[in-house]
C-alpha positions, 0 to 999 in steps of 0.5 A: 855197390861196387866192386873192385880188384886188388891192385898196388902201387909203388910210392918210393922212386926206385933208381935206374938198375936200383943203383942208389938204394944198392949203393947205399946198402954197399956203403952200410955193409962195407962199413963192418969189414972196412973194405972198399967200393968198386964198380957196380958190378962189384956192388952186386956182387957185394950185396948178393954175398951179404944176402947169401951169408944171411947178413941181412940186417945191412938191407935195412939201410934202404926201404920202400913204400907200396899204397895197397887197394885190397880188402880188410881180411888181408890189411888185418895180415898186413899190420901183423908185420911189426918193422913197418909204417902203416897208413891206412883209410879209416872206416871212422872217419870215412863216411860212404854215404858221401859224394867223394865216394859216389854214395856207395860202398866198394868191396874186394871179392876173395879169390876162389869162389865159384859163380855161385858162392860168388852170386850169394857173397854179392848179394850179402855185400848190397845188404851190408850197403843197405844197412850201412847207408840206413845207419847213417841216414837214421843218424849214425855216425860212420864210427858206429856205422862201420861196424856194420861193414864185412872184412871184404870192403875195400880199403886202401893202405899205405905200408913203408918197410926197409928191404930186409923186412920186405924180403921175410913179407913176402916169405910169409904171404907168397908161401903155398901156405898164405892166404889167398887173396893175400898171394893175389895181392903179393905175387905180382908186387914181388915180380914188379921188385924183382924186375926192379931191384932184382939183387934183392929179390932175385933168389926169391923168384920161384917162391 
């Protein structure tokens, strides 16, 4: 058994200041007013305008791709958000029992548990390993095997999501009201965008 912390990486290469994704949501937003482009100050602006007026629809025009390590529990919240692209580890074709995964199964502990609740939640995880590994030596496939594994085992997902779309993401799992482990997992990405691409995320900063 292993245990592991939530963390992402962000796939897409964001540009020096973000100025060809700004750019590129310039020239779609300009297109409704037939206005001209500027200097890049001008671009921010213009897009800061756009976000403001609530015109957002014109962000979709650029996107981003994040691989996320995190739990079942919080990927099942993620493939809610329908205006993305998702790929993710499959427990049916994934054998764990398997050298590529060092014979052993990884899970993502959820936030707030106490020493105890968290002693007793590591000592289910190493039965549902047993179990799991049972299954398959007994000649389960991993198909039917996985039924055996909780909500809190390890997967990775791949999520691509255009910028308008990203914005309500975090909206939704950054909110005092969102699970857990998820604003674990969603907090530090939004940081990371904000210093990034601030135009986009900058008046989201105190959610």
């Amino acid at each position: 058994m292993k245990i592991e912390s939530q963390s992402f990486e962000i796939l897409t290469e964001i540009s020096h200041n973000a100025e060809k994704e700004l750019r590129l949501i310039e020239k779609a937003g300009r297109t409704c007013y037939k206005s001209e482009p500027g200097d890049f100050e001008r671009c921010k602006n213009f897009i800061r305008n756009i976000i403001n007026s609530g015109h957002e629809s014109v962000l979709e025009h650029s996107s981003l791709t994040v691989k996320f390590i995190t739990s079942r529990s919080v990927s099942h919240q993620l493939v809610r958000h329908r205006l993305c692209a998702f790929s993710q580890e499959s427990q049916r074709y994934c054998n764990y029992t398997k050298d590529r995964f060092s014979n052993e199964i990884t899970f993502i502990p959820p936030v707030g548990l106490t020493e105890g609740e968290f002693e007793a939640w590591k000592r289910s995880c190493i039965n549902d390993e047993y179990e799991y590994n049972r299954a398959i030596a007994n000649g389960k496939s991993p198909e039917t095997a996985r039924a055996i594994l909780p909500n809190c085992t390890k997967t990775e997902i791949v999520v691509t999501a255009n910028y308008r779309e990203w914005r309500h993401i975090f909206k939704e799992r950054t909110s005092s009201r969102a699970d857990a482990s998820m604003r674990d997992l969603m907090i530090p990405l939004l940081s990371r965008l904000y210093f990034d691409i601030p135009v986009i995320f900058e008046d989201m900063k105190e959610i």
